[in-house]
C-alpha positions, 0 to 999 in steps of 0.5 A: 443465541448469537455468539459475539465474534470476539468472544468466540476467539476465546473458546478453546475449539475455535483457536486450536481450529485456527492453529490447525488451519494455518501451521498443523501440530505446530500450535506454539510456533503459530501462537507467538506472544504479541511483539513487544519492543524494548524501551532500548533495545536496538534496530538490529535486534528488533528487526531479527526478532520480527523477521521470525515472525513471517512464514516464509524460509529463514533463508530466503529474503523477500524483497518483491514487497511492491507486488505483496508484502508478506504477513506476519503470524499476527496477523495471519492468526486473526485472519485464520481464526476469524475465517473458523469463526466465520464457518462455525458460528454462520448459522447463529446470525439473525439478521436484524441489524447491519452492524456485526453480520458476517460480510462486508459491503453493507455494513458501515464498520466503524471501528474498522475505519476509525482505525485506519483514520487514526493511522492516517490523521482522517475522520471515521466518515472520510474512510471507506473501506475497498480491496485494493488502491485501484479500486479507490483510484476507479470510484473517484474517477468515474465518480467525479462530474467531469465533462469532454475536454476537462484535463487531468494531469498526471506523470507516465510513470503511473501504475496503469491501476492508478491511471488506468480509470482516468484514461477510460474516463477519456476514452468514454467521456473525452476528458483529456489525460496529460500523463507528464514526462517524468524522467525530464524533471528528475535531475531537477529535484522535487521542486522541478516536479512541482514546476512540470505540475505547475507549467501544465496546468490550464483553465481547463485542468480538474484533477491533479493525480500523482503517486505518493511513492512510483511504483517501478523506480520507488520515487518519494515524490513531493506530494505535499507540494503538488498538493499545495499546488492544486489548491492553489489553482482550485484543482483537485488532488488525488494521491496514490498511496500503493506504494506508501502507506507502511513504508512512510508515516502518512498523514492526509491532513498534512499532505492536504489531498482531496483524495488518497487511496491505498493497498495495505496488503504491500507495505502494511503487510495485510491481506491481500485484497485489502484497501482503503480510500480517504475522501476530504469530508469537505469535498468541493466537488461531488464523486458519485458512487459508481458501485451502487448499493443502497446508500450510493446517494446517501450523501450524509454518511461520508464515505460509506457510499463508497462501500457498497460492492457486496459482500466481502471477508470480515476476517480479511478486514479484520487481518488489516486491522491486525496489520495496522497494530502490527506496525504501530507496535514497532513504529511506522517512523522507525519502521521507515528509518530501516528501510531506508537505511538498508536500501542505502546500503543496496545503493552505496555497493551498487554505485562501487560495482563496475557494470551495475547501474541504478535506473532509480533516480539518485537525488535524496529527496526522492529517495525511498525504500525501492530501488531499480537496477541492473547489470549492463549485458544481463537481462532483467530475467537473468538477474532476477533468476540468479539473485534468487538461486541466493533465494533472494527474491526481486521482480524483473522489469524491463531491459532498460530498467533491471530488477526492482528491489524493496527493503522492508523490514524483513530484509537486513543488511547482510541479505544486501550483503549478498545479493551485492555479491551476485551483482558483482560475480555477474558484472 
């Protein structure tokens, strides 16, 4: 007899399991009661109590949430539960229908890409599920019937994940990659962006490809716009949402993208090796599936086509579900209002300490959660080390940039506090 997933997370044997797994002898402190938010409770308090949630020392603040974003217990708990689960009832599944097997990439599940559509305003058929953005980035662009000499334009400050598919796509098939200076147009504002889009679009011009949030400065960039602007010369737009989805509510629909692929395993707080594509069930253009399986011309199935790569973790796929209710429970909004909040604080104590300097650009409306800098005769290295002798953890980048530093909801503005005064003690 099968046993159903689900109901098999009830069975005492298969939780105490799981609590083992994840925090040995300690089955109260890995079983929390769900997260619940006062009607009026405040920032500061909400934001305490989720920080106990991550397994991570209470001392130490973790801002490297653009490489890996750090799961709460709830999550973690549905991940380890659903990996015993996995093991223990294996032998019971016959077979005899795709829905419910104990793998992913071949089974079309849609509750799980519903979940997602929900969270970022898309249809279940435009969701496919994938293990990372740059994973989504690589099916558009060798998807798309592109031939030598079509243009696809983009900025240099890209992610190589994010670019990288499009530069093989020149390297193959002679299709031409404008990666545009970012850095000019940044005194500008948002709408100099869009003009630089806009100056470097030809007859020629297919693609326009662009980050919803940079990867190394933290630059919000004027997506909606760039969007309107590829509709208007009948080019198609494909967002790299890497940085986005969990720091800033997304909506694709308002955006108006053709394409959005995403890593919730950053900002969403998910397993690492989760992802997400959406594909506008309108598409214009055709994007094949490059990872074949045996939907890969299934044209009528939406996106599923995209999922074909074999087998993969539904406990993994089941955490990014876990990770979504996570933070919707808070509110991306309110979530996003935070972070931002705490990396003005990191901004305003920068800008007052003599030999600190901001590599981010400063103007508000490209202003999000990341921010780059540095101390002029400290070497990125040196700063990432001495901020993390105060266990404040951040990411080295290059000379000319500093250190990378993201304020998720784990970081308070006392932990600025104190990676302002390492700053400081070093300038």
């Amino acid at each position: 007899m099968t046993i159903d997933r689900r109901q098999f997370l009830t069975t005492g044997a298969a939780s105490a399991l799981a609590v083992g797994l994840l925090n040995p002898g300690t089955a109260d402190a890995a079983r929390p009661d769900k997260l619940k938010v006062g009607p009026r409770e405040s920032d500061r308090s909400l934001f305490a109590r989720v920080r106990e949630r991550f397994l991570f020392p209470t001392d130490v603040t973790y801002c490297n949430t653009g490489t890996l974003g750090a799961c709460p217990i709830d999550v973690m708990n549905v991940y380890t539960e659903g990996l015993t689960q996995l093991e223990a009832e294996l032998p019971d599944w016959p077979y005899f229908q795709a829905d419910g097997e104990p793998l992913t990439g071949y089974q079309p599940l849609e509750d799980v890409r519903g979940r997602v559509g929900a969270f970022v305003n898309a249809g279940v058929d435009e969701i496919a599920i994938t293990q990372n953005a740059t994973m989504g980035m690589s099916f558009i662009a060798n998807g798309l019937e592109l031939e030598a000499g079509d243009e696809v334009i983009t900025t240099d400050q890209e992610h190589t994940g994010g670019v990288g598919s499009w530069r093989l796509r020149a390297a193959r098939d002679g299709i031409v990659v404008h990666e545009l200076p970012l850095s000019e147009a940044l005194d500008g504002g948002p709408d100099a962006v869009v003009r630089m889009y806009a100056d470097a679009i030809t007859p020629r011009t297919r693609v326009l490809m662009a980050s919803h949030i940079t990867s190394l400065f933290g630059i919000l960039m004027p997506a909606q716009a760039l969007c309107d602007l590829a509709r208007q010369h009948g080019v198609l737009s494909v967002i790299d949402g890497a940085q986005a989805v969990g720091q800033v509510p997304v909506d694709v629909k308002a955006l108006g993208c053709d394409a959005y692929v995403a890593s919730p395993h950053k900002w969403l707080m998910a397993p690492k090796g989760t992802g997400f594509m959406y594909v506008r069930r309108d598409l214009p253009a055709r994007i094949w599936g490059t990872l074949a399986g045996s939907h890969f011309d299934d044209w009528e199935s939406g996106a599923f086509r995209f999922m074909q790569f074999g087998t993969g973790s539904v406990p993994i796929v089941d955490g990014m579900v876990a990770a979504f209710d996570f933070v919707d429970t808070i509110g991306v909004e309110r979530i996003s209002k935070w972070d931002l909040a705490v990396n003005r604080r990191l901004r305003e104590g920068l800008e007052s300490i003599p030999g600190a300097f901001i590599s981010s650009p400063v103007h508000p409306g490209f202003a999000a959660a990341i921010t780059s800098f540095g101390v002029e005769g400290v070497s990125p290295r040196e700063l990432q080390n001495a901020l993390w002798e105060e266990k404040i953890r951040v990411r080295a980048q290059r000379d000319d940039v500093g250190v990378r530093f993201c304020c998720h909801l784990y970081v308070a503005p006392e932990d600025v506090d104190r990676a302002l005064y390492v700053v400081e003690e070093l300038a």
